[in-house]
C-alpha positions in Angstrom: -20.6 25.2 2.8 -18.0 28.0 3.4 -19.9 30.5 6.0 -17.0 33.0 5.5 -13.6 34.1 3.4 -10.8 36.3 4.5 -7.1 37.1 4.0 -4.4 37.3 6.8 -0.9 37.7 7.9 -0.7 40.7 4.9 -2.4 38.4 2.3 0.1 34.8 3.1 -2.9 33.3 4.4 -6.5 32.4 3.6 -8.7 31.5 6.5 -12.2 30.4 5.6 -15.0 29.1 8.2 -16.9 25.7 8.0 -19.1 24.0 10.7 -17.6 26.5 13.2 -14.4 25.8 12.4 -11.3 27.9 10.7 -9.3 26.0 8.5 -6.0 28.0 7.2 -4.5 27.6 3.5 -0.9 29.1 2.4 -1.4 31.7 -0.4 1.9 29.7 -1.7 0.0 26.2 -1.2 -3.3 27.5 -2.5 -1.2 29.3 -6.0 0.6 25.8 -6.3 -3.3 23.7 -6.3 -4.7 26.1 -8.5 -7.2 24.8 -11.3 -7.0 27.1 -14.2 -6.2 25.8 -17.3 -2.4 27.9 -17.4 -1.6 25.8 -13.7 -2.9 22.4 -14.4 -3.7 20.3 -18.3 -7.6 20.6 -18.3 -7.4 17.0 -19.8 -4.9 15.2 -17.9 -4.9 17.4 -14.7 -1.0 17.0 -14.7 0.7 20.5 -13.3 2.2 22.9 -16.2 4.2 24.7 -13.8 7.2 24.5 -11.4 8.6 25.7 -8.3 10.2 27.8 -10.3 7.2 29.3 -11.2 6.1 30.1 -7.3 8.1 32.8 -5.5 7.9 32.1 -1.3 6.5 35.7 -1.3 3.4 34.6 -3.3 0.5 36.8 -1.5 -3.5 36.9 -2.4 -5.1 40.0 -3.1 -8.8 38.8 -3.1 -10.6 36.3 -1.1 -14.8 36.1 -1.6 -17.6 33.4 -1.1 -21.1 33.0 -2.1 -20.8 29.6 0.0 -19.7 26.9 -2.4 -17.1 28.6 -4.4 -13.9 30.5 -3.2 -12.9 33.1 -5.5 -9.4 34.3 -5.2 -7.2 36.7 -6.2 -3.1 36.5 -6.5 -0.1 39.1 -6.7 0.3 39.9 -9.2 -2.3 38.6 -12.0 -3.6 35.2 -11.3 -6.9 34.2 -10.1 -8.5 31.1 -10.0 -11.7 29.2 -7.9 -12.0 26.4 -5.8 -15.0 24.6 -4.7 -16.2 24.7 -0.8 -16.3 20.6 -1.1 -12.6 20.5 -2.7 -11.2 23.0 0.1 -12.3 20.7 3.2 -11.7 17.4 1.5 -7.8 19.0 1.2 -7.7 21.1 4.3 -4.6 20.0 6.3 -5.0 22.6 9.4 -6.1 21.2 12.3 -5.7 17.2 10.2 -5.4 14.6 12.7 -1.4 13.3 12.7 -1.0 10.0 12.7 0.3 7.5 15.6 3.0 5.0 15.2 1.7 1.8 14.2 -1.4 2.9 13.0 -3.2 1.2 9.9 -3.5 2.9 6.2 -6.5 4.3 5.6 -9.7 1.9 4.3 -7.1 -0.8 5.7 -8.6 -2.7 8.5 -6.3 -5.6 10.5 -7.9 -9.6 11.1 -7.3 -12.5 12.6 -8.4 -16.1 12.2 -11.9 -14.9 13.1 -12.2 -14.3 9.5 -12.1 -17.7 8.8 -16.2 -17.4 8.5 -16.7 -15.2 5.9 -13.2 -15.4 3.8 -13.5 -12.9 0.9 -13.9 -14.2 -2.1 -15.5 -13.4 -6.0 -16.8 -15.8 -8.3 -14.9 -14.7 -11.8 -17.6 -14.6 -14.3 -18.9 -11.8 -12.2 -15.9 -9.9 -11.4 -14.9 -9.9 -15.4 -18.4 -8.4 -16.5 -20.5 -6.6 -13.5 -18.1 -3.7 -12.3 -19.9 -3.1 -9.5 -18.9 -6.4 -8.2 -15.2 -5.9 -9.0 -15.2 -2.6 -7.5 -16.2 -4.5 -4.1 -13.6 -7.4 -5.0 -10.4 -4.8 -5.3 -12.1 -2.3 -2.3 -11.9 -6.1 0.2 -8.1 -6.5 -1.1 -7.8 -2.9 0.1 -9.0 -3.7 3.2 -7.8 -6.9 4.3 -4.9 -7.6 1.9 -6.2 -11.2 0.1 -9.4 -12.4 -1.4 -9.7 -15.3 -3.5 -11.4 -15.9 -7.2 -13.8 -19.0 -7.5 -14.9 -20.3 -11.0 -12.3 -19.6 -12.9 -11.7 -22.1 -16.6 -9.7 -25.1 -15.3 -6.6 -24.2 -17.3 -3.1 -23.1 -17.3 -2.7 -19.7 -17.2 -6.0 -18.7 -16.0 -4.5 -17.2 -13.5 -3.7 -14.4 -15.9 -7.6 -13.7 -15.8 -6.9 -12.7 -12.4 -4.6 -10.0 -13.3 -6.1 -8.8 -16.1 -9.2 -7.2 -13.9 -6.5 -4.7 -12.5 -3.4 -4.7 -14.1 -0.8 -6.4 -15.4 2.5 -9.4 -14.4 5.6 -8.3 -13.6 8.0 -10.5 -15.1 10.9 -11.7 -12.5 13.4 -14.0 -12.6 11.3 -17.0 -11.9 9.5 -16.0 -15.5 6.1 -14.9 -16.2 4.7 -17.1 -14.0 6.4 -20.0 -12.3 4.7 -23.5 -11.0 4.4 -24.7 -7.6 4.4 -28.4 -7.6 6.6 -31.0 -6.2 10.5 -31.1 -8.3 13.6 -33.1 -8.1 16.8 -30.3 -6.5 14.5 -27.5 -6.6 16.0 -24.1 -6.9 13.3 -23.2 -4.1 11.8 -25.0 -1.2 8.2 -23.5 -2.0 8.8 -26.4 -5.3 9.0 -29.2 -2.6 5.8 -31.1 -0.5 8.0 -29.3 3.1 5.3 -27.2 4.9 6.1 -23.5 4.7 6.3 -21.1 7.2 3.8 -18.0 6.2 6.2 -15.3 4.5 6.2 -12.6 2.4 7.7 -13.4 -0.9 10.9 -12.1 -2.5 12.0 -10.2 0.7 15.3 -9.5 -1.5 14.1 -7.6 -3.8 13.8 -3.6 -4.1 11.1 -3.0 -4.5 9.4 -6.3 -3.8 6.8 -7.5 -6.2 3.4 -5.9 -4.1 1.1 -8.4 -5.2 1.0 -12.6 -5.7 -1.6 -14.6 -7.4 -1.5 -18.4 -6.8 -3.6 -20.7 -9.1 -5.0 -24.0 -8.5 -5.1 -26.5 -11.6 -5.0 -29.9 -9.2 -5.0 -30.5 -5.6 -5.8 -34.2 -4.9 -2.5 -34.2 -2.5 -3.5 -35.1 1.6 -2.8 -31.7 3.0 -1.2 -28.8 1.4 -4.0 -26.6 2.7 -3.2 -22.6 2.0 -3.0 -20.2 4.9 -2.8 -16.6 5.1 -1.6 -14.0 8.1 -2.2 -10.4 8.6 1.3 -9.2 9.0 -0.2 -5.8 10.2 -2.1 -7.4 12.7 1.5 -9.3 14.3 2.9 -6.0 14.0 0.5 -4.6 15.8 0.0 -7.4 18.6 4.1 -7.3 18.7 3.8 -3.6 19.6 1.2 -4.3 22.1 3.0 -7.0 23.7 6.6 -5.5 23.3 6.6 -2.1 22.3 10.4 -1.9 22.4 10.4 -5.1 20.1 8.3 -3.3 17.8 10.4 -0.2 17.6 14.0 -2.1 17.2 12.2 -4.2 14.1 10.8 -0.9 12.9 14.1 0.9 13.5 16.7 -1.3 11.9 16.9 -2.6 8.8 17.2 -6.6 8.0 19.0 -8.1 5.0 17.8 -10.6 2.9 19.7 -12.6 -0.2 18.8 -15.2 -2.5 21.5 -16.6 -5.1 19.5 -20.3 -6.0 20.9 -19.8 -9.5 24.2 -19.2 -11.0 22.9 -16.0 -12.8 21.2 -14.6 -9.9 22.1 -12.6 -6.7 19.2 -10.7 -5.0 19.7 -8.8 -2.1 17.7 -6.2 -0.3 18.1 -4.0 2.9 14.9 -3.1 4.9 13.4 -3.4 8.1 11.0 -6.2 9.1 8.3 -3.8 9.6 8.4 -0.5 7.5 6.8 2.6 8.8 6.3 5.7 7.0 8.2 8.6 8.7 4.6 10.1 10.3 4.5 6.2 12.0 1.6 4.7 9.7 2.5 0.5 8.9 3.8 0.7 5.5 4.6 -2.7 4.7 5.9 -5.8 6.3 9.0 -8.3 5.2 9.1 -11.8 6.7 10.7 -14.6 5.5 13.1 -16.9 7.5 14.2 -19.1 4.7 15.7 -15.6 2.8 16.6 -13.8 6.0 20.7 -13.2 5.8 23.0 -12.3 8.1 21.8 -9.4 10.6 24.6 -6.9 10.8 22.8 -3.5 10.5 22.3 -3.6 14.3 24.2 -2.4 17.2 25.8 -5.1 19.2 24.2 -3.5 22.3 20.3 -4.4 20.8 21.1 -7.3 18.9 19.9 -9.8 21.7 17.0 -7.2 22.1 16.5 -7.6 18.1 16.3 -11.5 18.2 14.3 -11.7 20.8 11.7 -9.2 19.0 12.5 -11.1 15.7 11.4 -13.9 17.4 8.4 -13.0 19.1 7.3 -11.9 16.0 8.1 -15.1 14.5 6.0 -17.2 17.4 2.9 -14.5 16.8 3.0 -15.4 12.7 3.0 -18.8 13.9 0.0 -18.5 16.2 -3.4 -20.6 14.9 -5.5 -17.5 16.3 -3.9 -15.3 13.4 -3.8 -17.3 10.3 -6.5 -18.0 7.9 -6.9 -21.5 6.2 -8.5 -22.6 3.3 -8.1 -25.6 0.8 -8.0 -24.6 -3.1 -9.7 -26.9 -5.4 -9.3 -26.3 -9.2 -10.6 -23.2 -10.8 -9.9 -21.2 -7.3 -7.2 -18.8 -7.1 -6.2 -15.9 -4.5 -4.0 -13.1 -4.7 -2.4 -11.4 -1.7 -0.8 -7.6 -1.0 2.7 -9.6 -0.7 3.7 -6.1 1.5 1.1 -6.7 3.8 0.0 -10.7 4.3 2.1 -13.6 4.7 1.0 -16.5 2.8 2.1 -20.3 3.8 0.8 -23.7 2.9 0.8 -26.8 5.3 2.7 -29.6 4.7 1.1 -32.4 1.9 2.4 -36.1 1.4 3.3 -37.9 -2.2 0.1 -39.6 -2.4 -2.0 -37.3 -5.4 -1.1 -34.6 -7.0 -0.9 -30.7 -6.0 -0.4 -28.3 -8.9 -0.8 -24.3 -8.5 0.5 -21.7 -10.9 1.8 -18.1 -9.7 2.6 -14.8 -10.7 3.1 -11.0 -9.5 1.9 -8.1 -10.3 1.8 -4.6 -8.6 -0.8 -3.1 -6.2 -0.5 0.8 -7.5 -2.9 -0.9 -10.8 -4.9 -2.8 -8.7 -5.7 0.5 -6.5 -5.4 2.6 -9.6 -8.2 0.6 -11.1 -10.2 0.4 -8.2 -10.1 4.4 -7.5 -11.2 5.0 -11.5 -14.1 2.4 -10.7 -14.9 3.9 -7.6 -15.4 7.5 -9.3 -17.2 6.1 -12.4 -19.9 5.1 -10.2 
């Protein structure tokens, strides 16, 4: 409920009051959200006008409140309404700022403790109760991984995955690509070698935001999957080194990957990406793409490596990593800006076959928001 409604500083500000607090709103800022059907397409709720449209001088003329609705009035003929609920959901007076290194909201960081209740979905309910893949997508929000359980033993089920959010995105490595043991791979993820957890395709811009791996066969020793919470390293770094964590924030890294006459990928970004107000934005590890550091003072660089690997040792760390064994018919997917993924080492005896592909997080959390409102 608004208790009160008034104009200030000659009609460039509305102040209203709520739980004994003021909040403030710009007449500009308040003309530029306004709801009426000549500021905003009553069916697609896409703005109709431009900056062009909003002098700086833009003043109200009205301000009244019966307690859920603000009523407002604009120089010199516009008027328009806005809820009590919509105001304080939006107000940004008095909005807590955020700190450097802190998490993005619903997001919540882990550790190997989660090994006891990995997330996880059984498919058949995820493809036809939406309840239950509302709370599927809302866990990938918060943690950065789940995994999919009963999935048709076939290829391409992976697919399935995808289609509950969104769609593949195609790279060079196809549609999807297999992960099984070949003769002169073009990539050591195609080989039985242990890999170190990474995010993929560090030298791309933008990177593909999601992965989905597939199992069709794992009777291979070994080759169990792991998973790490880069945000959680990041943060432990900055606990542990907080000058480490600024350089690897500060500077940006390089990474390349030419493992086939017709491609050359190469990307420019730091190890750990902040948005400018500080929050963790993403994370890019990958030593076996990493190429040559020369974006960094000589006067940091042995302060850079010595963060770089810190960071490295802290990925590496059984305390952080998550470890599970896919059988056929379980898949998982992971935020490839946010968790490294790796696999342990598994001999020639057997057989270990996984399918993957990408896809992009805005669907997954596009989907997940119109499920959320719908119920």
């Amino acid at each position: 409920m608004i208790d009160a409604a008034r104009i200030t500083e000659n009609g460039k500000v509305l102040e209203v009051d709520h739980n004994a607090a003021t909040l403030r709103f710009h007449a500009i800022w308040l003309r530029d959200n306004s709801p009426t059907a000549d500021t905003r397409d009553p069916g697609n709720g896409q703005r109709l006008i431009t900056m062009a449209n909003l002098p700086l001088d833009t003043v109200l003329t009205a301000a009244t409140s019966d307690g859920e609705t603000v009523n407002l009035g604009f120089a010199p003929d516009h008027s328009c309404s806005f809820s009590a609920d919509w105001l304080v959901e939006n107000a940004y007076d008095q909005r807590p700022r955020a700190t450097v290194g802190q998490l993005p909201e619903k997001a919540e960081a882990w550790d190997a403790d989660l090994n006891t209740d990995v997330p996880s979905g059984s498919y058949p309910s995820l493809a036809d109760d939406p309840t239950a893949r509302a709370a599927w997508l809302a866990t990938i929000r918060k943690y950065g991984f789940a995994k999919v359980t009963e999935l048709p033993i076939e290829q391409g089920n992976l697919f399935k995955v995808v289609d509950l959010f969104g769609y593949v995105r195609e790279t060079n490595y196809g549609r999807h690509f297999e992960v099984r043991t070949e003769v002169n791979p073009v990539n050591l993820a195609f080989t039985g070698l242990g890999l170190q957890a990474h995010t993929d395709n560090p030298y791309r811009d933008p990177v593909p935001t999601l992965q989905v791996l597939s199992c069709l066969e794992n009777s291979a020793d070994g080759g169990e999957n792991m998973v790490v919470d880069g945000f959680a390293c990041a943060l432990r770094l900055q606990k542990e080194d907080p000058r480490g964590f600024e350089l690897l924030s500060k500077y940006t890294a390089r990474y390349a990957y030419e493992g086939s006459s017709d491609v050359a990928l190469h990307s420019r970004r730091p190890m750990i990406d902040l948005a400018p107000d500080g929050v963790l934005q993403g994370v890019r590890f990958n030593s076996r793409s990493i190429a040559p550091l020369i974006d960094i003072p000589f006067d940091d660089m042995a302060d850079y490596y010595a963060a770089y690997k810190r960071l490295s040792d802290i990925i590496d760390d059984e305390a952080m990593e998550v470890t599970f064994k896919l059988t056929p018919g379980e898949a998982f997917i992971v935020d490839n800006t946010r968790v490294l993924h790796a696999r342990k080492g598994y001999s020639g005896e057997g057989y270990r076959w996984l399918q993957g592909c990408y896809a992009d997080k805005d669907g997954l959390l596009s989907t997940l928001r119109a499920l959320e409102n719908s119920l």
